[in-house]
N, C-alpha and C positions, 0 to 999 in steps of 0.2 A: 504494500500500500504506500503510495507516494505523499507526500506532508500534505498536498493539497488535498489530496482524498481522506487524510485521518483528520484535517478540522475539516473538512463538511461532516464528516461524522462525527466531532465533538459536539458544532455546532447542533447538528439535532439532537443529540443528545442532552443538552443545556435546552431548547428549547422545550421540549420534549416533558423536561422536572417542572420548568414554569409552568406550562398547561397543568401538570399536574395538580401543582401547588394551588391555583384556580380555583382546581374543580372543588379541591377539599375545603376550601375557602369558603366555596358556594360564589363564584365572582364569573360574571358571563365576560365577553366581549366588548359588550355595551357597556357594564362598567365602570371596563378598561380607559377604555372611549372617553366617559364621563369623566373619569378621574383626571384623565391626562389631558383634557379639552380636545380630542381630537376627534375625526369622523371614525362611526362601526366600521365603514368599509377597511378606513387606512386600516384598524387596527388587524381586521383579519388578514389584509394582505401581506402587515409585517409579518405573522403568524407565519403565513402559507410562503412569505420567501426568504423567510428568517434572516431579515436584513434591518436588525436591531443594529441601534446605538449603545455605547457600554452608559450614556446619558439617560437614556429609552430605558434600557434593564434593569437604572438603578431605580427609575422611579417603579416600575412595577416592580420590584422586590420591595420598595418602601408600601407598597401600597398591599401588597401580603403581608407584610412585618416580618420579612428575611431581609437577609446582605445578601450582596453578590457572592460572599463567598460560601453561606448556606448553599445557596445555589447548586452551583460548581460540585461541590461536596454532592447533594443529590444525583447530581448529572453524572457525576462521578460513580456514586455506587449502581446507577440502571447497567451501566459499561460491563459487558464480560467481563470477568475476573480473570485477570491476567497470570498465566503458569507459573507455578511455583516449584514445578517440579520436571527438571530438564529430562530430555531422552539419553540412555546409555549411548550413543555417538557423541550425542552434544558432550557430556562428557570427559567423556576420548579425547574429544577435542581441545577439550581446556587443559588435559592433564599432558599430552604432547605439545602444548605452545604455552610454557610457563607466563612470557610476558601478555599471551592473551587473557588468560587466567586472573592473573594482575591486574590488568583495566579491568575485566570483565568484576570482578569485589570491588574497585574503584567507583566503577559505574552506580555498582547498586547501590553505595552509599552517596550519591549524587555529586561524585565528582565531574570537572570539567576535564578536557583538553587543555586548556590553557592551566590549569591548575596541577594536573599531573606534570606536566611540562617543567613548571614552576618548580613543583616541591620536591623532585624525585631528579629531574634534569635530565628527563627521556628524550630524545630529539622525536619529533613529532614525522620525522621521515623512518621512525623506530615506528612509535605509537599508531600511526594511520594503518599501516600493513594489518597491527596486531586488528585494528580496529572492526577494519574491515572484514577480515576473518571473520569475527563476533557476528558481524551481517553477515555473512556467508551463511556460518549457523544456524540463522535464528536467534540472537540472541540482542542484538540492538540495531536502530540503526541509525544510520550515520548520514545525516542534514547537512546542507550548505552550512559552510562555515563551520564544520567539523562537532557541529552539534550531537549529542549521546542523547537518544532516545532510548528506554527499555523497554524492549517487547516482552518482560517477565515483570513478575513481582519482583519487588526488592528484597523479600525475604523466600529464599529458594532455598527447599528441602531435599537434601542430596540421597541419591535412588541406597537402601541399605545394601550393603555390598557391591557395590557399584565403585567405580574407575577414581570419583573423587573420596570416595570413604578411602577409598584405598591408598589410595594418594595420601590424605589426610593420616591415617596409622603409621605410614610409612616415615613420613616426611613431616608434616606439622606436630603432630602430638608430643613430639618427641622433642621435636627444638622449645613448646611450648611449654613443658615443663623442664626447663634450663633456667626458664627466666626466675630472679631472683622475687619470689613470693614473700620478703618482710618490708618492701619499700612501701613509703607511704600510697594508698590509695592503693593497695594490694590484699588480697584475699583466698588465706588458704587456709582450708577445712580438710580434715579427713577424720572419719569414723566409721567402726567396726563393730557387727553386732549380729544378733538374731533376730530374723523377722520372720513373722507369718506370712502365707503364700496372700494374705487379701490387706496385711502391710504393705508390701513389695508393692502390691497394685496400687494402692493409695500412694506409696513415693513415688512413684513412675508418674502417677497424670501429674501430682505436683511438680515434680521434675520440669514434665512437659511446659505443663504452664506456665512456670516460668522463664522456660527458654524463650516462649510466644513473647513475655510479656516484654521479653530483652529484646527480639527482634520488631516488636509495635514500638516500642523508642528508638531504639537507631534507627526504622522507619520516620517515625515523627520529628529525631532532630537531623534530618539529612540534608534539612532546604538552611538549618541556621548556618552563622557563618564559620567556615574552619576555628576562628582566635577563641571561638568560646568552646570547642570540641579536645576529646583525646580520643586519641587508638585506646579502648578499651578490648582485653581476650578475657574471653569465659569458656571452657572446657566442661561441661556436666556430663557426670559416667556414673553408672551404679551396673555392678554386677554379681554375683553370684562366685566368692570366692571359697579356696582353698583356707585351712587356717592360716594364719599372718608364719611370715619367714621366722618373726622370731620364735611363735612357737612352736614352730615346728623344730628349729633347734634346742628349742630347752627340753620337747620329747627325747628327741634324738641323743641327748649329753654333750653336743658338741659347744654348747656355752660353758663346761665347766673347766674350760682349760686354764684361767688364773682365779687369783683370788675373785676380782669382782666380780667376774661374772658365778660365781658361787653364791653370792647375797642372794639375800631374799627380798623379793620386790615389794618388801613392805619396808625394807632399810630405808 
């Protein structure tokens, strides 16, 4: 779909919530008309060629008692819900072309071109190839003036056992707990314990939801500016282990080779 072709389909889609909004109102045409001092005709013909002023929109959202941005927001949710969840190619893809992989997390946290450029110091005869790739995919695309569209959700659920989990075990999991877990505005937990099979299920959706709730904010602050954001990593894992290494050595006797390790852990 070409830029021109995705606003005529925003646009009826914005138009589309106003009628709505309207009907729920109980508000005709005539109205409209009334309110705005203008003729029934004009109004249905701005209707029928959706060749509103953003002057024109604001007064009929004042006149429902929304904002423009209500609006938008509605017109917004009628829109297909955009994928969240890539194909094992797409995949593939990212995990054979690291730098595309790159933009591609860049993207969804609403970075630019000029901004990666900027901050990282990719020459943009780097970046565009990778970019372009990403439109090859499926997975953005790429506007005059090097503009990043997403053709996904911003929060994408990677397939289980799939190319980027795997990637992810292989390669992130591993660099990401290097990083030093006591600096300020850092956060490490671990506990060890016995659960019931309908415990386990209660921490899982918590779990869950909290991952949701993590990806609905870097969702929500992706439009503020860089100066007030950080790289924040979060890691959540829960599994079904063996007993811990150390007791499995105090089974074993191989803790009692000096003194300390002979105390008793109530010393």
């Amino acid at each position: 779909m070409t830029a021109a072709e995705r606003l005529h389909t925003q646009s009826i889609y914005l138009v589309e919530a106003l009628k709505r909004v309207l009907k729920e109102r109980g508000l005709t045409y005539a109205d409209v008309a009334a309110a705005l001092g203008i003729s029934h005709a004009s109004v249905r013909r701005t209707f029928a060629q959706r060749s509103f002023t953003l002057a024109r929109i604001d007064e009929i959202c004042e006149l429902v008692g929304i904002n423009f941005l209500e609006l938008a927001r509605l017109a917004d949710a009628a829109q297909p819900a955009m994928p969240d969840m890539l194909t094992d190619a797409q995949e593939q893809a990212l995990v054979d072309e690291p730098l595309a992989l790159f933009c591609f997390h860049l993207a969804l946290g609403g970075w630019t071109v000029d901004r990666i450029e900027a901050d990282y110091g990719i020459d943009q005869t780097m970046l565009v190839p990778a970019l372009l790739k990403l439109e090859r995919i499926g997975l953005i695309q790429l506007l005059p003036g090097n503009v990043i569209r997403l053709l996904t959700a911003r929060s994408i659920s990677w397939r289980r056992g799939g190319p980027m989990r795997r990637f992810f075990d292989r390669r992130v999991k591993e660099e990401f707990l290097q990083y030093d877990f006591s600096t300020a505005g850092s956060i490490w937990e671990f506990e060890i314990g016995e659960l019931s099979d309908a415990s386990r299920v209660l921490l899982e959706r918590r779990l869950t939801s909290l991952f949701r709730e993590v990806r609905d904010l870097i969702a929500r602050d992706a439009l503020l500016p860089p100066s007030v954001k950080t790289n924040v990593g979060l890691l959540i894992a829960s599994t079904p282990i063996p007993l811990p290494m150390v007791a499995r050595d105090v089974g074993s006797g191989s803790l009692g080779t000096d003194s300390r390790s002979r105390r008793s852990f109530k010393d």
